[in-house]
N, C-alpha and C positions, 0 to 999 in steps of 0.2 A: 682656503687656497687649495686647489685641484691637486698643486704642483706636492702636495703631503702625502696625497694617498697614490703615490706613483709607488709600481710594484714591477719588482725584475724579474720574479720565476721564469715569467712566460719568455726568456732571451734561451733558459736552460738547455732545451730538447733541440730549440731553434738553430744555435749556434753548434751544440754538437752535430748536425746536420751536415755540417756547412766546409768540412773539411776529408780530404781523401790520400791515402796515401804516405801517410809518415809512418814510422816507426818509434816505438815509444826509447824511450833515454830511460836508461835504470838511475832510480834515485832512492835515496836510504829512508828511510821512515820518518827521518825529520825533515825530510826534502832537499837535504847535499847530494850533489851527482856524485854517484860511486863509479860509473861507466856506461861508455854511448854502445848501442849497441849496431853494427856495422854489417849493412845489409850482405857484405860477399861474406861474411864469417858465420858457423850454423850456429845456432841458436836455440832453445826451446821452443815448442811448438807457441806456448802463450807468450814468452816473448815476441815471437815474431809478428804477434799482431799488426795490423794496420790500423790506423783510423779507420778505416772504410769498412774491416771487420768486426771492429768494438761496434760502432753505429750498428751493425747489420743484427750483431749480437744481442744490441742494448734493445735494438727494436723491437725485436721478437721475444727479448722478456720481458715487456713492458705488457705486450698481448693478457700476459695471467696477470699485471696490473689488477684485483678490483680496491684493492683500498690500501691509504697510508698515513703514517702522520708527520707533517712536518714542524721543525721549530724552528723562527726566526731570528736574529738579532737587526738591527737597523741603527745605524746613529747617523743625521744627517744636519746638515746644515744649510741653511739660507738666507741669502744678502741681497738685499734691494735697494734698489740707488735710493730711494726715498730716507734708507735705516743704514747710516751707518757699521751699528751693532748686530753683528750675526743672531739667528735665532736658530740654536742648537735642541735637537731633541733626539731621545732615541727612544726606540720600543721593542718589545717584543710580543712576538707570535708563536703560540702552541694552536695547532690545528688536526683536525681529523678527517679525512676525505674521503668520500666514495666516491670513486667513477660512474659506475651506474645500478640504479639513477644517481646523478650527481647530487651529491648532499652532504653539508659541511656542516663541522662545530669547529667556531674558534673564539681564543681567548685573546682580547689583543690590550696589553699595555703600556702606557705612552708617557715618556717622563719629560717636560719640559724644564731647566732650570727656576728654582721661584715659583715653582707652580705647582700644585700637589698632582700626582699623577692620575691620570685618568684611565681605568679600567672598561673594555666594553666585551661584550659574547654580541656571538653571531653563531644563528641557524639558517641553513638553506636548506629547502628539500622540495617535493612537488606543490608542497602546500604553502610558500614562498620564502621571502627572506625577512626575518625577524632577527632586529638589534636593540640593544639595549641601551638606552639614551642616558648615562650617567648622569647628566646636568638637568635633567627633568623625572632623571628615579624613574622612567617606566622603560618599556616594549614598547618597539616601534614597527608595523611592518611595511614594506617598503611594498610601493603597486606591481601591481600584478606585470606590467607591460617593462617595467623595470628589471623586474626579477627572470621574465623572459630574453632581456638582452643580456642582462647577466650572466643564464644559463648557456646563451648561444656565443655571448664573448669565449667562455670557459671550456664549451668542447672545442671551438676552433683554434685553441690552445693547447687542447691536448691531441692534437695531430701536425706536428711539426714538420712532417714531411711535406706540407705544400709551401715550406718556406725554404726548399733547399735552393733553388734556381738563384732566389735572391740576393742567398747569403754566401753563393759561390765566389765572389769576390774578398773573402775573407779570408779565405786557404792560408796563403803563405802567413797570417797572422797567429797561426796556431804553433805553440810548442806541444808535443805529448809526451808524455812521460810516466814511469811506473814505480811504484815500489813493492814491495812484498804481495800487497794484499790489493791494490786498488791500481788503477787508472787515473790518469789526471789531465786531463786536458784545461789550457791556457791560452786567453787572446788577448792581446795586446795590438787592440785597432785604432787605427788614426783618425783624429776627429772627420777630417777630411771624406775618407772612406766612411764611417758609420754615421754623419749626419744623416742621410736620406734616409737610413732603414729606422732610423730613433726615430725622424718623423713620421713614418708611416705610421710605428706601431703606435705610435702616443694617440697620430688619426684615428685607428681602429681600435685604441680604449675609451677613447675619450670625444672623440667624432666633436661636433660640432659646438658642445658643450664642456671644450677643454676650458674655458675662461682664459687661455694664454692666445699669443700666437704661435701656431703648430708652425709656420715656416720660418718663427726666427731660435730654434732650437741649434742650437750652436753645443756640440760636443770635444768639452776640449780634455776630455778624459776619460778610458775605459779599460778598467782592466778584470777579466773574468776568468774564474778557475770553477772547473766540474770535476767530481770524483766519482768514479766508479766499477762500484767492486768487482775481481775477478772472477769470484765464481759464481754467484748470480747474475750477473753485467745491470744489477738496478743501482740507480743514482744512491749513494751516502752523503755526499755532502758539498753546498757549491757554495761561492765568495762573488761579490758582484763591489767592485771599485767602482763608479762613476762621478761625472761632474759635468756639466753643463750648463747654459747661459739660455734664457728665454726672455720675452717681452711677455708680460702682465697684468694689462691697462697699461699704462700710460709710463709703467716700472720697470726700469730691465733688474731681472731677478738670475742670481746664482745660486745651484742648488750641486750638493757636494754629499754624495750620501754611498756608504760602509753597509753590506748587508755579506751577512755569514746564515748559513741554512744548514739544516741535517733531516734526512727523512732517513724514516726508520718503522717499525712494526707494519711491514709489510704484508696485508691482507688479513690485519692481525683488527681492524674494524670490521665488524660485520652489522651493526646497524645505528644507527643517527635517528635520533627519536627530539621532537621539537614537545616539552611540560605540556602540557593541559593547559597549567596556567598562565604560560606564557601565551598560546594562540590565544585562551580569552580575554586576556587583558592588553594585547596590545594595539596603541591606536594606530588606526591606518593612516599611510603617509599620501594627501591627494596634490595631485602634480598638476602644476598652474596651467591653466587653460589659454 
């Protein structure tokens, strides 16, 4: 089922895009508002941030972006009219990235209830994408023509600014707010509003070979927090709430999924090297003709 390996990074950069002009709300470190900060009253310089200045800030630190790592949480759950009974699972992800060239190591593990957990790694680099098929013990590498969409899904990912027009209608959904040390940006978008832009992206992850139907994506919940630190303005840590209703075959399927993220050792990768023995031994995967 497609609907598992649905991933939300790519909302991150997207939606902080997407709003201009507030001023953040001072709030304490455990996230109680201690006081609003009131644009006729002066204020410190870094308080007086904008939205539209953090974006402007965060963009131009991303530029010395070349490498980072991030780790996952995920717990999610799914209901099919066919299964009364929810099928709950969660996972997590440690990952290492280079921008350029783009080239990943990740560790991804998956725990279903009753079920022993499943472990897999993943390499990407010019020489393709090789994973590790726990239920058949080897390396797998995935075709060449695969691993080229993959790469081109992934830089147009990381250029969020051709998604600002879009997401303009999202503005007033944003709260911002700060504490000591970070930035925090929060949306709380209405199914209403953010169906369309869920369908697009899900078309442009998943194009043709979603196995759902991409137009009956019914979002009836979302709620997303970014955090990002003051003196660097690079992302530390985002939360992505969602929930949403699709058709399946012939199933309408509810999917209800929790993900918490932290990226950290910023450019602290310097290179991603795929075994020996993993290129020679692993089988290649040939896509049906």
């Amino acid at each position: 089922m497609k609907l598992k390996s649905l991933a939300l990074p790519l909302f991150a950069l997207v939606l902080l895009l997407s709003a201009c002009g507030q001023k953040a709300t001072q709030v304490s470190e455990n996230g109680n508002s201690e006081a609003k900060i009131k644009t006729e009253k002066p204020v410190q310089k870094e308080e007086s941030l904008t939205l539209e200045k953090v974006f402007e800030k965060t963009i131009t630190a991303s530029k010395d972006l070349k490498s980072l790592t991030l780790k996952m949480e995920n717990e999610q759950t799914i209901t099919s009219s066919s299964n009364s009974e929810p099928t709950a699972m969660t996972s997590t992800i440690d990952m290492d990235l280079i921008q350029d060239p783009l080239s990943l190591y990740q560790v991804m593990t998956m725990n279903i209830p009753g079920e022993d957990a499943i472990k897999t790694e993943s390499y990407f680099t010019k020489q393709g994408f090789f994973m590790y098929e726990p239920a058949q013990g080897a390396w797998m590498k995935l075709p060449d023509e695969m691993s080229t969409e993959l790469l081109k899904a992934t830089e147009q990912q990381g250029d969020p600014a051709t998604e600002l027009k879009k997401m303009q209608e999202f503005i007033e959904d944003f709260t911002f707010e700060q504490d000591n040390s970070s930035y925090i940006l929060t949306l709380n978008a209405s199914a209403e509003k953010f169906n369309a832009f869920m369908q697009e992206q899900l078309a442009q992850s998943f194009g043709q070979s979603a196995g759902f139907d991409l137009q009956s994506v019914d979002v009836s919940g979302l709620k997303y927090s970014y955090t990002i630190d003051k003196k660097t303005f690079y992302p530390t840590a985002m939360t992505v709430d969602i929930s949403f209703k699709t058709v399946e075959g012939s199933e309408e399927v509810t999917l209800e999924q929790k993900t918490n993220a932290t990226f950290s050792n910023y450019n602290g990768v310097n290179e991603i090297t795929i075994p020996e023995e993993v290129i020679k031994s692993a089988q290649e995967i040939e896509l049906p003709h």
